[in-house]
C-alpha positions as CSV (number, residue, x, y, z in Angstrom):
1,X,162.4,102.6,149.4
2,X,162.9,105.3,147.0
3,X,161.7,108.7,147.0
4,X,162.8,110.1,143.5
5,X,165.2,109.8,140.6
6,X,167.5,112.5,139.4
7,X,169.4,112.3,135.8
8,X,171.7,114.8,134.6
9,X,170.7,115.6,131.3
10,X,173.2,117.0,128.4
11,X,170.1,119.0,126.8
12,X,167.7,119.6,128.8
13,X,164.9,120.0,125.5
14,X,166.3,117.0,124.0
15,X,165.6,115.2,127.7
16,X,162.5,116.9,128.1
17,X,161.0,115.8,124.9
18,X,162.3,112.5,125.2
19,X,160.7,111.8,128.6
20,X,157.5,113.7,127.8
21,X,156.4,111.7,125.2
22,X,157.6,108.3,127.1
23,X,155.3,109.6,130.7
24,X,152.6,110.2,128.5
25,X,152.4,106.8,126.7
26,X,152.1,105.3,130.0
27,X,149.7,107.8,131.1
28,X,151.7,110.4,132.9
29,X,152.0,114.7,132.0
30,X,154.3,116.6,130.3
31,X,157.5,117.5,133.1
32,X,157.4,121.3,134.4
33,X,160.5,123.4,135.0
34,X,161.1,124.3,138.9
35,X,162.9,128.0,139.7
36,X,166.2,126.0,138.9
37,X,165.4,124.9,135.3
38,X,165.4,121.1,136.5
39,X,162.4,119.2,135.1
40,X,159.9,117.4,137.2
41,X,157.5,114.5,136.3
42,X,155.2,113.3,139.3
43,X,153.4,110.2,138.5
44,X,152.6,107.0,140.9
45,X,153.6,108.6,144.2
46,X,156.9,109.1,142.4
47,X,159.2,111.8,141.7
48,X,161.5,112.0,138.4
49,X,164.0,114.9,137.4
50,X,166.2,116.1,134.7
51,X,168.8,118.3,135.7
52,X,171.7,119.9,134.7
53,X,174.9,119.0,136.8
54,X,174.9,121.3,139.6
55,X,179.2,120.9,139.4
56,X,178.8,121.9,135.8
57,X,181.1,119.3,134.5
58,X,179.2,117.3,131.3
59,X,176.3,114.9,132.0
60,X,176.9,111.1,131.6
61,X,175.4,108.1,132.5
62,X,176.0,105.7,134.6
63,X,177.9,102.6,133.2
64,X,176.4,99.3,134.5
65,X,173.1,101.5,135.8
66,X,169.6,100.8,134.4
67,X,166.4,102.9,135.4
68,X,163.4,100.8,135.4
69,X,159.6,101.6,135.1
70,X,156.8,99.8,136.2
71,X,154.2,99.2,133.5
72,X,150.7,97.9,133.5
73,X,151.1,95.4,130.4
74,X,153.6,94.2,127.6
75,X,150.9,96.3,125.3
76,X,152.0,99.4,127.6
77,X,155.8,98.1,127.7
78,X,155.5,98.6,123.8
79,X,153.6,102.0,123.8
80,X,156.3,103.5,126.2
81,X,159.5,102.1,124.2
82,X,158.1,103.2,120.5
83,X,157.6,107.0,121.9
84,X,160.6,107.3,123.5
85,X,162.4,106.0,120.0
86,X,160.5,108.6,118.6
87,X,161.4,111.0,120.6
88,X,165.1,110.6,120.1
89,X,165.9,107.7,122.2
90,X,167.8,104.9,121.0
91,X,167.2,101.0,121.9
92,X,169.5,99.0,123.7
93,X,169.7,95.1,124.3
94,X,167.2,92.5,122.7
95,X,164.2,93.7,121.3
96,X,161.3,94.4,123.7
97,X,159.9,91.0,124.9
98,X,159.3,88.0,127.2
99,X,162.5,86.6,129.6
100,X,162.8,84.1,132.2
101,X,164.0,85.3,135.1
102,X,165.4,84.0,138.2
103,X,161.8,85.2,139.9
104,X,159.7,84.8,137.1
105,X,159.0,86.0,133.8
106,X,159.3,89.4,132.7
107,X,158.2,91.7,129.9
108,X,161.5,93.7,129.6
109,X,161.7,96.7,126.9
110,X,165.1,98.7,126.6
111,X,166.5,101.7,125.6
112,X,168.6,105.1,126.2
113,X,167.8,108.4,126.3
114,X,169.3,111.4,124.7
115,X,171.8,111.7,127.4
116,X,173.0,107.9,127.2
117,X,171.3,106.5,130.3
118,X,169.5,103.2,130.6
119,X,165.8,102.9,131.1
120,X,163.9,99.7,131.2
121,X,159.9,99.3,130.6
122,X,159.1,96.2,133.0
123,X,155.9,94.0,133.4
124,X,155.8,91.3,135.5
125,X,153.7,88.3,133.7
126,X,151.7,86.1,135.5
């Protein structure tokens, strides 16, 4: 269904380092810079990118929006969420962990970037 993601990022370092170390933890490579300056992971068939807005008003995120990423374990989950800490991000809802779901149970693992938006680590438990 979806092709790629594109965030608007405030600093585009700050972003960059951020999302880095949180691709890498989960296996992924370092984002490269395109003739624009906007930052592109590809990982999983996927796309990701960091950009500054193209209207040149301030980056912000979306209130109510959540990012999610699929991961291959709660172990994984973890990995991903401590980096991105690390790296500048800051964590959000209940700590990473187990929740029943209308479909199931899910590993769920929160936080936000530099620039304020949402992300979510997800693994679906068996």
């Amino acid at each position: 269904m979806f092709s790629h993601v594109m965030l608007g990022a405030k600093d585009i370092e700050a972003s960059k380092a951020f999302y880095d170390a949180t691709f890498q933890a989960i296996g992924g490579k370092p984002g490269f810079a395109d003739d624009n300056g906007r930052i592109i992971y590809m990982h999983g068939g996927g796309l990701f990118m960091l950009t500054k807005p193209i209207d040149g008003a301030p980056a912000c995120h979306a209130n109510g929006g959540t990012i999610g990423f699929a991961m291959a374990s709660p172990e994984q989950a973890d990995a991903w969420h401590a980096a991105g800490i690390a790296a500048g991000g800051t964590t959000c809802e209940d700590p990473p962990g187990v929740r029943e779901a209308s479909f199931g149970k899910l590993y769920l693992a929160y936080m936000r970037d530099p620039a304020g938006n949402k992300l979510c680590g997800l693994y679906r438990v068996a």
